[in-house]
C-alpha positions in Angstrom: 86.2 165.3 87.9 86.5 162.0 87.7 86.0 159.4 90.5 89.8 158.7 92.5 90.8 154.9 92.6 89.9 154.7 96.1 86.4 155.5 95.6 86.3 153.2 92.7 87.5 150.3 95.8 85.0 151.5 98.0 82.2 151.5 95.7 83.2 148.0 94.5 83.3 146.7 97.7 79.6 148.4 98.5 78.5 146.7 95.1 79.1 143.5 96.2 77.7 143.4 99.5 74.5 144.6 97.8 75.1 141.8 95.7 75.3 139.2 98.2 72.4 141.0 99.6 70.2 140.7 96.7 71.4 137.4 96.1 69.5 136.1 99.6 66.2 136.9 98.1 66.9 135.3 94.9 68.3 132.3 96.8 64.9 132.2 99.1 63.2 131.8 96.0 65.4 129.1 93.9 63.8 125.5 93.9 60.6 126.5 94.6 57.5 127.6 92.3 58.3 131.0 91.8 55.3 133.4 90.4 56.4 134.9 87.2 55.4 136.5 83.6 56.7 136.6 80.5 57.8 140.2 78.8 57.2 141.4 75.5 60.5 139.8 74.1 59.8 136.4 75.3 61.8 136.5 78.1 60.4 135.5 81.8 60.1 138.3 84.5 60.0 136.7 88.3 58.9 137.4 91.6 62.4 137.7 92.2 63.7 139.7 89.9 61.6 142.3 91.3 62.2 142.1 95.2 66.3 141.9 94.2 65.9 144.9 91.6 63.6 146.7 94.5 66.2 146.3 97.1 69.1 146.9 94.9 67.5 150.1 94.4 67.2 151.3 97.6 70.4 150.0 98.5 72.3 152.5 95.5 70.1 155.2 96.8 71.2 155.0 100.1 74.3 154.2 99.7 75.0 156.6 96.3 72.7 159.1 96.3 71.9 160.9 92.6 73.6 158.2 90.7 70.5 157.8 88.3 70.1 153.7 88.0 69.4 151.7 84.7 67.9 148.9 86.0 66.3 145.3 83.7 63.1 144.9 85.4 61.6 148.6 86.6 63.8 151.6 85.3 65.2 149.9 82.1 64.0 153.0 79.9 66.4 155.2 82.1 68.4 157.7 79.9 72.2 157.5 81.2 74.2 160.1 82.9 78.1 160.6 83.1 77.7 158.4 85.9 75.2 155.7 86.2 74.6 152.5 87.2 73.5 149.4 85.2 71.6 146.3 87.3 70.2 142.7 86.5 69.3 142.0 89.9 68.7 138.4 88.3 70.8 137.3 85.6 69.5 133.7 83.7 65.9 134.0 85.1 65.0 131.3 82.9 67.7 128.7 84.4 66.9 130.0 87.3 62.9 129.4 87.1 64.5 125.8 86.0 66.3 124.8 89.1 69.7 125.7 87.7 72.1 127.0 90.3 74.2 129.2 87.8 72.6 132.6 88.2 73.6 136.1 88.9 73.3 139.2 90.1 74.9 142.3 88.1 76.1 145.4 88.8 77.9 147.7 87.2 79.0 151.2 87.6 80.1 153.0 84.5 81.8 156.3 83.9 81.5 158.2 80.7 80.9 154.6 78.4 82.7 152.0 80.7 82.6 150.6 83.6 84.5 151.5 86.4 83.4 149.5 89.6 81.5 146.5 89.5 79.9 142.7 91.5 78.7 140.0 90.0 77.4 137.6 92.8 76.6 134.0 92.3 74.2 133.0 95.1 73.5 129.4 94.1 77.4 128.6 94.2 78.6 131.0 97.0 80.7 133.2 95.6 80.6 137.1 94.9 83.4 138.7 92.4 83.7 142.5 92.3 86.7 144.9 90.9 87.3 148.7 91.0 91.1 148.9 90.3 91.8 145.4 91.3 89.6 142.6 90.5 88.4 140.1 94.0 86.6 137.3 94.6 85.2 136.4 97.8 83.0 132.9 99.4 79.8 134.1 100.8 77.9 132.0 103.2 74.5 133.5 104.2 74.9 136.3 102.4 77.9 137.5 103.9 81.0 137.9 102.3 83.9 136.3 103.5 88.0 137.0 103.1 88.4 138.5 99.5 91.5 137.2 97.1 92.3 139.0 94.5 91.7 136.8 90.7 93.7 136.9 87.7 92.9 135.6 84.1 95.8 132.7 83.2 97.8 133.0 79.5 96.9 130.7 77.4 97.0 127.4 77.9 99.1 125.6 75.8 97.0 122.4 74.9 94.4 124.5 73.9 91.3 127.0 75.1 88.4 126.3 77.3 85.5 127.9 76.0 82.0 128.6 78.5 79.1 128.3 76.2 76.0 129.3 76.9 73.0 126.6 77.3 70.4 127.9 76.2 72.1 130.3 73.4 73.6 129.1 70.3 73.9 130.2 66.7 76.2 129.6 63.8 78.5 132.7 64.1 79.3 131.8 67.5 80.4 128.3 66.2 82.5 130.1 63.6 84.1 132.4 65.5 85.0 129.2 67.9 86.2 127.1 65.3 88.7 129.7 63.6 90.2 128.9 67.2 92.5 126.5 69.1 89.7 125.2 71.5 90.7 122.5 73.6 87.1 121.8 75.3 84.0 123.4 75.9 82.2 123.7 79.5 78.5 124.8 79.8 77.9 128.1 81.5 74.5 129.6 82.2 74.7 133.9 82.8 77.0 136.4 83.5 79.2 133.8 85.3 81.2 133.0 82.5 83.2 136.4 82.9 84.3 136.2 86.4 85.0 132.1 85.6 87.7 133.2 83.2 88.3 136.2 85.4 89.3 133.4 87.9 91.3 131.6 85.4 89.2 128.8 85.2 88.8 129.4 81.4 89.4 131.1 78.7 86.9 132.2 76.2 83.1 133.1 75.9 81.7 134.7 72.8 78.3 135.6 71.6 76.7 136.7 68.9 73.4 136.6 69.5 71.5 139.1 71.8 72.3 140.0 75.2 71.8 143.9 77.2 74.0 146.0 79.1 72.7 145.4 81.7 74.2 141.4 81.3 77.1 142.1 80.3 78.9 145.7 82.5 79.6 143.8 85.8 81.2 141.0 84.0 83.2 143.3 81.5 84.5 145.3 84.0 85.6 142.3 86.1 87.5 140.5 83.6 89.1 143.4 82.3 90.5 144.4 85.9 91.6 140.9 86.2 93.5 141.2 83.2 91.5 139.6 80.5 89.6 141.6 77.7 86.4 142.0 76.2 85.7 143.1 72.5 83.5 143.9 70.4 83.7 143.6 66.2 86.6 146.7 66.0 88.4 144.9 68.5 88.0 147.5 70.5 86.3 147.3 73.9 82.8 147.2 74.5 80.9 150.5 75.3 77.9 151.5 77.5 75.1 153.3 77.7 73.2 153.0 74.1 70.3 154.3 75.0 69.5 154.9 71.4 69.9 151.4 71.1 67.7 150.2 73.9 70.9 149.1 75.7 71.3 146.3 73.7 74.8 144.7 73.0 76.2 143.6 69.5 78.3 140.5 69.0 81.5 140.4 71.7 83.7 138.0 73.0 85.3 137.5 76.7 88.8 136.3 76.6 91.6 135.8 79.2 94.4 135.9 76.9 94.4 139.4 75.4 97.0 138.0 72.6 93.4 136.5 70.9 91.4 138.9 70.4 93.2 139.8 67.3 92.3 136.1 65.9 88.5 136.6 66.6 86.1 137.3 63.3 83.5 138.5 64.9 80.6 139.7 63.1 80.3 143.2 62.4 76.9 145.3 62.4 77.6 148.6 61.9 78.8 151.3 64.8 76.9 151.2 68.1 79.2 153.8 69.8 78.7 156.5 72.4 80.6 159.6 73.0 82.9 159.3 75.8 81.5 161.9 78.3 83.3 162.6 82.0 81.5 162.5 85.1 80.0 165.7 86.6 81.8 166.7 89.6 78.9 166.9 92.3 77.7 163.5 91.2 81.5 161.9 91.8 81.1 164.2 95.5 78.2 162.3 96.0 79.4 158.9 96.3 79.4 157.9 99.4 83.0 158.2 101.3 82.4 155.7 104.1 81.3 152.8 102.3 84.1 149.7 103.3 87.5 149.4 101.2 88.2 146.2 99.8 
């Protein structure tokens, strides 16, 4: 069995009211000093990711119970299911810890080795995007959502491509790939906003190169795609989930509005990273809760 379209709208629409939910804690601790640690890899660990992850948490328990959770912070070591979520309860922790209003909260169901329903909320901008068969965005003012409008990714522009770059991420095949294009301007972007920003038609191109998780990117993916856009890895192909082999850890991709591109993009390639495409078990699908709100 796999999961109707009107449970994929229903879960969507639970997704990002967790979301905004999440995001109040996050926003609570923006501006201020906010305790945190560095991981292993370098990378900083707040006080905040960890009260968002612990409340998204219980939120997906409650809300769909047996879904097993693959989550940045406290359950990132999670084997995945035919079914399972992926979480970064805060998405650019390190802009974040910075003052930097462009963070995110990520969530992403995925069935068999995409994702399926998804939110990304912004907190520090107001806004919450989220997409089961149709791709939404929605203001949120105190962590409510308000009205939802449904986004599409624009063609092309004709003078040329905006691309979101990232800040605090650069290397020289991301510059390549870029400049085998016709890019009009570039716009900084900090975290997993740059997918629902073109999802929005507001650009048109993000690629990276360098390292990024799951985790980081299945929200985002799954929203652009619904909105019409694309996301590819080095095949051309789209990008798959649930590597545990591989630590959940992406290769090179890019996000693009215009589909038409993605056969112009010379992105890297580092061998396969793929998955086998599994189907959801049919008690789990059951599972999902049938009273959560339709967008």
């Amino acid at each position: 069995m796999t999961l109707s379209d009107t449970q994929r709208d229903r879960i969507a629409a639970t997704l990002a009211e967790i979301a905004c939910e999440a995001g109040e804690i996050l926003r609570a601790h923006h501006g201020g000093d906010c305790p945190h640690v560095l991981k292993p890899d370098g990378s900083p660990s707040s006080v905040a990711d960890l009260q968002a992850e612990q409340l998204i948490l219980a939120a997906l328990a409650r809300t769909c119970p047996g879904i097993p959770v693959v989550a940045e912070e406290t359950c990132h070591n999670v084997p995945p299911a035919d079914l399972f979520f992926l979480v970064d309860p805060l998405d650019g922790t390190r802009d974040f810890l910075a003052g930097d209003p462009e963070y995110s909260v990520n969530i992403g169901l995925v069935e068999g080795n995409r994702p399926v329903a998804a939110a990304l909320a912004a907190p520090g901008l107001g806004r919450v995007w989220y997409a089961g068969t149709g791709a939404f965005e929605a203001p949120v003012r105190a962590g409510l959502m308000e009205a939802a409008l449904p986004i599409q990714a624009r063609p092309a522009p004709a003078a040329g491509l905006v691309a979101l770059v990232s800040r605090r991420h650069g290397d020289s095949e991301t510059e390549a790939c870029l400049a085998a294009l016709p890019i009009e301007s570039r716009r900084g972007a900090a975290s997993a906003l740059k997918f629902c920003l073109i999802a929005s038609g507001e650009a048109d191109i993000y690629v990276r190169c360098g390292p990024t998780m799951e985790w980081d990117t299945a929200a985002g993916d799954h929203v652009l795609t619904t909105a019409g856009g694309c996301v590819v890895a080095p095949t051309g192909r789209p990008m798959i989930y649930g590597r545990h082999a591989l630590s959940y850890r992406n290769g090179p991709f890019a996000a693009l509005g215009d589909p038409a591109f993605a056969e112009r993009l010379d992105l890297p390639d580092r061998g396969p990273q793929t998955r086998p495409q599994t189907r959801p078990l049919a008690d789990e699908a059951d599972r999902l809760n049938p009273e959560a709100p339709h967008p």
